[in-house]
C-alpha positions as CSV (number, residue, x, y, z in Angstrom):
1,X,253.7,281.6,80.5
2,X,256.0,282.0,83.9
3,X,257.5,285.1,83.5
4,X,259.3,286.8,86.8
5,X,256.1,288.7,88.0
6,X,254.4,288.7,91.3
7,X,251.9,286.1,89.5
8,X,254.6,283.5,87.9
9,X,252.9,280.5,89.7
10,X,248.9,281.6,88.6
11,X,250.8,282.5,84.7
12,X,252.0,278.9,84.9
13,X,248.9,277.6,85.8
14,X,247.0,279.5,83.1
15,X,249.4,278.2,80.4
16,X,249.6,274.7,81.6
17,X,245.5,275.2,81.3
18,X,245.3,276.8,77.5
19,X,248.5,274.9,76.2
20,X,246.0,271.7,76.9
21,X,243.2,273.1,75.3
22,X,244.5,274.5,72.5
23,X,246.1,270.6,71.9
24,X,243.1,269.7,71.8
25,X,241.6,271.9,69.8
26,X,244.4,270.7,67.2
27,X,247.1,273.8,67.1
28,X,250.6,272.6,67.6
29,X,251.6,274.2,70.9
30,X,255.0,275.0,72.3
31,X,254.9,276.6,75.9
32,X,257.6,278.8,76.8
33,X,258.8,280.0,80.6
34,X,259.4,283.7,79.7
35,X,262.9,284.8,81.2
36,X,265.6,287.4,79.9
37,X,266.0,285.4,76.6
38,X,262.5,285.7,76.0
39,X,263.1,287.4,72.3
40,X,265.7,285.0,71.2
41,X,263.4,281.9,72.0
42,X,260.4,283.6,69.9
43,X,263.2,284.2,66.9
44,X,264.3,280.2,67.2
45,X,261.1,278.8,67.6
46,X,259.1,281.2,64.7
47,X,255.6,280.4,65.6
48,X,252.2,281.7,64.0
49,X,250.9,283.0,67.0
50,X,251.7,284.2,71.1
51,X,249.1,283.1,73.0
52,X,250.4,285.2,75.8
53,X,249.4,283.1,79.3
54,X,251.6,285.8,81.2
55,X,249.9,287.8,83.9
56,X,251.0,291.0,86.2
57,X,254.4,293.2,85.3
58,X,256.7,292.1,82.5
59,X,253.7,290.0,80.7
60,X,250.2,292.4,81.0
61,X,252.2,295.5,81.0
62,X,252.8,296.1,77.3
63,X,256.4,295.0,77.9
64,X,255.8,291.6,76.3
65,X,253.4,293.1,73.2
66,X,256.5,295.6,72.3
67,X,258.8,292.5,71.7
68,X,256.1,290.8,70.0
69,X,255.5,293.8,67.7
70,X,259.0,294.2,67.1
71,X,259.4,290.8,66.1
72,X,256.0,290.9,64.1
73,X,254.8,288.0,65.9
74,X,250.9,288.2,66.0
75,X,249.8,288.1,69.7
76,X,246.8,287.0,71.8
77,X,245.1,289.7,73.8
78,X,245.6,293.6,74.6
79,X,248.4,295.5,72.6
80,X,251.1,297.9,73.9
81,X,249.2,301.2,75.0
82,X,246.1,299.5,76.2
83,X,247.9,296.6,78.6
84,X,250.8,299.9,79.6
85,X,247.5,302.2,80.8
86,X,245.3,299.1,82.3
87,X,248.3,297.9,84.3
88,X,248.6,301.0,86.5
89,X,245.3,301.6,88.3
90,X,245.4,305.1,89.0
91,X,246.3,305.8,85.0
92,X,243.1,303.7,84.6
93,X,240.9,304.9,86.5
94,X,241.9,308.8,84.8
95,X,240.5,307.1,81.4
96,X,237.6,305.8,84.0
97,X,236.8,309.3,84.8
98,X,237.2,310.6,81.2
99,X,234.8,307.9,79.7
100,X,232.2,309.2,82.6
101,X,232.4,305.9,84.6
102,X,232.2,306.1,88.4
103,X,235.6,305.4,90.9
104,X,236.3,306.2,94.2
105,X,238.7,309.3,95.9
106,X,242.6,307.5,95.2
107,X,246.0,308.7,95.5
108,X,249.4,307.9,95.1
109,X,251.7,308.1,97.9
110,X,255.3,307.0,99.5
111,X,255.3,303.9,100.8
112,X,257.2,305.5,104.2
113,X,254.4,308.5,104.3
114,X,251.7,305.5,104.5
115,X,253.5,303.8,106.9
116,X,253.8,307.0,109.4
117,X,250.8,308.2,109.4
118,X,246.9,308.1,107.6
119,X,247.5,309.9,104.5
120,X,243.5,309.5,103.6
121,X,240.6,308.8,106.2
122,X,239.7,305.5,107.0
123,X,238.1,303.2,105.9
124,X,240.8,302.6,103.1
125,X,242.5,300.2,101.1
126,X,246.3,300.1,100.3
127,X,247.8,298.1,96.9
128,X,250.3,298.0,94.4
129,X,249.2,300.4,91.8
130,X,250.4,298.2,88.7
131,X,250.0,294.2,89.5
132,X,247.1,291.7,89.7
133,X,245.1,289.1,91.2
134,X,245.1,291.1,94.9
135,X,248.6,290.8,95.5
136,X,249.8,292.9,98.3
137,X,246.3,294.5,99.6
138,X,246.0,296.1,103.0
139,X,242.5,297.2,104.0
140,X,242.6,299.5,106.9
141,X,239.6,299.6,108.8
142,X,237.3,302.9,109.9
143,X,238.6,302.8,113.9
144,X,242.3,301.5,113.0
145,X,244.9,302.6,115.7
146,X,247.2,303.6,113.2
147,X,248.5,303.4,109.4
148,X,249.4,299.9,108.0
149,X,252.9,297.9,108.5
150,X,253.4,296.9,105.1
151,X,255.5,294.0,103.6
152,X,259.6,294.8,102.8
153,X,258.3,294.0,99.2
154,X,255.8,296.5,98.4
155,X,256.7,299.1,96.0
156,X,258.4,302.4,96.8
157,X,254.8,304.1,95.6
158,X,251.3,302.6,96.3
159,X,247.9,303.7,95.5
160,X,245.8,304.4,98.3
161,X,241.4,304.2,98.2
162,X,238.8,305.0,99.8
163,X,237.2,301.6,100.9
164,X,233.8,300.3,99.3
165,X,231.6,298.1,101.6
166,X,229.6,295.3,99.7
167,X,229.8,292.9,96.8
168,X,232.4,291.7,94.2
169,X,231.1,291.9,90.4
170,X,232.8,291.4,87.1
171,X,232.0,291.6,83.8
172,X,234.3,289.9,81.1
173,X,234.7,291.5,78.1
174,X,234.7,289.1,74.4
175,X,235.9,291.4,71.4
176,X,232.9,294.0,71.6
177,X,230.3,291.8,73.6
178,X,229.9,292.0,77.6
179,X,229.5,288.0,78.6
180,X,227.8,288.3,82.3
181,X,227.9,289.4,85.4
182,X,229.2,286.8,88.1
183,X,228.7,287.8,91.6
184,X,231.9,286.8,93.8
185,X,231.0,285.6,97.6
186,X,233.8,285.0,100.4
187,X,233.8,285.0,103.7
188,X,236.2,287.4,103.6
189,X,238.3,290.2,101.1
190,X,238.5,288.7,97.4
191,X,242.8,288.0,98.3
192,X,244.9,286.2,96.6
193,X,243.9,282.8,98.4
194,X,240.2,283.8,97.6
195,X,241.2,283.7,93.6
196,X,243.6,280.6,93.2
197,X,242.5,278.0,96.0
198,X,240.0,275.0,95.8
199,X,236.9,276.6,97.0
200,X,238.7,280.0,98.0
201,X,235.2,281.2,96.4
202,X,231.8,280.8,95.2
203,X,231.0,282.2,92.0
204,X,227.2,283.2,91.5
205,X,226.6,283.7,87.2
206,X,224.8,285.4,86.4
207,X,224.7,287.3,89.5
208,X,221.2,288.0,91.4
209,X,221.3,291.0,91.4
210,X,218.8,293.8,90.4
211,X,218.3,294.2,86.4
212,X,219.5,297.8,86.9
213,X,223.4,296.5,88.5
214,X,223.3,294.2,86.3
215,X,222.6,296.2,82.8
216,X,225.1,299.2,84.5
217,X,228.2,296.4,84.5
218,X,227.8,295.2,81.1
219,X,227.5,298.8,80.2
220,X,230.4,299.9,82.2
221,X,232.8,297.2,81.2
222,X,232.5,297.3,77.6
223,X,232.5,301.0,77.8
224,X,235.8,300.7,80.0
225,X,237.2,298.0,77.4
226,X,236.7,300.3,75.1
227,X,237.8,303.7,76.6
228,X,241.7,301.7,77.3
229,X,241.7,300.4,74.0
230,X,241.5,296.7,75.0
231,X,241.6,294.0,72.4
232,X,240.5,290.2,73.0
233,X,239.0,289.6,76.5
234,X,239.3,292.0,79.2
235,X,237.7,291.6,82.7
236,X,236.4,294.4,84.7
237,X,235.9,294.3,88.3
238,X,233.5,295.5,90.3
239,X,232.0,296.8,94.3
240,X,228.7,297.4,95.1
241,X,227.7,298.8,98.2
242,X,223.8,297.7,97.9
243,X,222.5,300.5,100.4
244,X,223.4,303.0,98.2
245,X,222.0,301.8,95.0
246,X,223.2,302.5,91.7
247,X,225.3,305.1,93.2
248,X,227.0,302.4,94.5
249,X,228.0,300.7,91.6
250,X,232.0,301.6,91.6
251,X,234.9,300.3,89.1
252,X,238.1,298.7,90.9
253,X,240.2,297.8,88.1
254,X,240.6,296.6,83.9
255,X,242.3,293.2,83.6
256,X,244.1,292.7,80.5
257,X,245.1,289.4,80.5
258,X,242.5,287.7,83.3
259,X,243.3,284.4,84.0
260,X,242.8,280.9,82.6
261,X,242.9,278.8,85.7
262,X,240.5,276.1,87.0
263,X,239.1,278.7,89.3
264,X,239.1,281.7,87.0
265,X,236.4,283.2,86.2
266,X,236.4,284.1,82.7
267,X,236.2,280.8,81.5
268,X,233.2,280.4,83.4
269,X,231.4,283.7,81.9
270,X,232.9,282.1,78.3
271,X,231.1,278.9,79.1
272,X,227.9,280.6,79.9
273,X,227.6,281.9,76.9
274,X,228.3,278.9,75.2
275,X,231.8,278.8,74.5
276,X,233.5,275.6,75.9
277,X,237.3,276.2,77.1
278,X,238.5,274.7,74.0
279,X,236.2,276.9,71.9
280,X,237.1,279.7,73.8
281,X,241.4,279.4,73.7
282,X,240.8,278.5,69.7
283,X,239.3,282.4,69.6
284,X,241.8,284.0,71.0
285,X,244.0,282.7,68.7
286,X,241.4,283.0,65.8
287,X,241.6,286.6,66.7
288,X,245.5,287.5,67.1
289,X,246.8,289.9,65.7
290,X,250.2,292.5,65.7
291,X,249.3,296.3,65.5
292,X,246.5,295.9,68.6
């Protein structure tokens, strides 16, 4: 849990969350802040099983699953290839397009090119193209005066996309079973804020949405769990732009390692299938394993 990523404070949320559950559901549990001496903690403390509560670069990256396949420690969740490909959205959304699942017109660019001058036509959005949970997203709007200012932090390179109007979905992924759909209402962009604060959102599961959405995003997210080689839970996340219909059905992104928060919402698809969080941390151990 922890970890130096962009998402250290949501990781240590997540682990705080599942180290409780799992104590409850009677595993002896020892939760470990992830820093350089990550490797030589794992060799002192021997354990049965990671349950890896780490989230963004470092942790969902397959950086974390190399140690722990090194060390022949079985792990919780994706494995090395799978988390590496899933991590970096435009590799993702190549296996997207290979599977035959539908994305919008992206590109890669230099953080100064952005900056100087539209390098795609608004609307668009701008992001990090390998971390999580909407950290660092600049939507630029159709009559924009000019290109985004973007934080000292960003990366060097950052994927730019064409902007979809209309609603947040997301499908979590259980071993080879789609849960739901949950439909994600703001009042504004899903952000960071949106994801992690006390009523930031309003989750709707399952979503009320037409049976034809719905069936197309259990399809599409097991079929993109499958296509990255994803192990344990994955979620998949969803726009729809409901003017356009099923044609407006696009994928956004794969997340390996979705969070375990009081907010999150794959928990909440777990528990609407009928796994309680207990239940649900006890599987992903239950299903751990190295060589994923």
């Amino acid at each position: 849990m922890g970890g130096p990523s962009a998402e250290r404070e949501v990781s240590l949320s997540t682990g705080a969350e599942c180290a409780a559950a799992l104590r409850e559901a009677g595993c002896e549990v020892i939760e470990v802040d992830a820093g350089r001496d990550v490797a030589a903690r794992l060799i002192e403390i021997a354990p049965d099983v990671v349950f890896n509560a780490l989230h963004g670069r470092w942790g969902e990256d397959g950086v974390v699953q190399g140690i722990l396949e090194w060390l022949k420690i079985p792990y919780t969740h994706s494995g090395i290839l799978a988390s590496a490909t899933a991590i970096d959205k435009e590799r993702t959304k190549a296996v997207y397009r290979a599977a035959g699942l539908p994305v919008v017109e992206s590109l890669l660019a230099d953080k100064d090119a952005v900056q100087a001058a539209h390098v795609m036509a608004p609307p668009y959005v701008v992001k990090p193209h390998n971390e999580g949970s909407s950290v660092g997203i600049y939507i630029v709007p159709e009559r924009a005066n000019g290109p985004p200012k973007l934080a000292p932090d960003m990366p060097d390179e950052v994927m730019v996309e064409t902007f979809v109007p209309g609603r947040e979905l997301t499908v979590t992924v259980m071993g080879d079973r789609a849960l739901t759909v949950t439909d994600i209402i703001t009042d504004g962009w899903y952000d960071y804020h949106a994801k992690y604060a006390p009523g930031g959102s309003h989750h709707v599961l399952p979503a009320d949405i037409p049976a034809d959405i719905f069936d197309a995003c259990m399809d599409y997210a097991l079929r993109a769990h499958q296509a990255l080689g994803c192990r344990g839970v994955s979620r998949t996340d969803f726009r729809w732009d409901e003017k356009r219909g099923l044609s407006g059905l696009i994928l956004l992104e794969t997340n390996t390692q979705p969070g375990m928060t009081p907010t999150s919402l794959t928990p909440e698809q777990a528990a609407h299938v009928g796994y309680s969080f207990v239940e649900f941390c006890r599987w992903l151990v239950e299903d751990a394993s190295c060589d994923r």
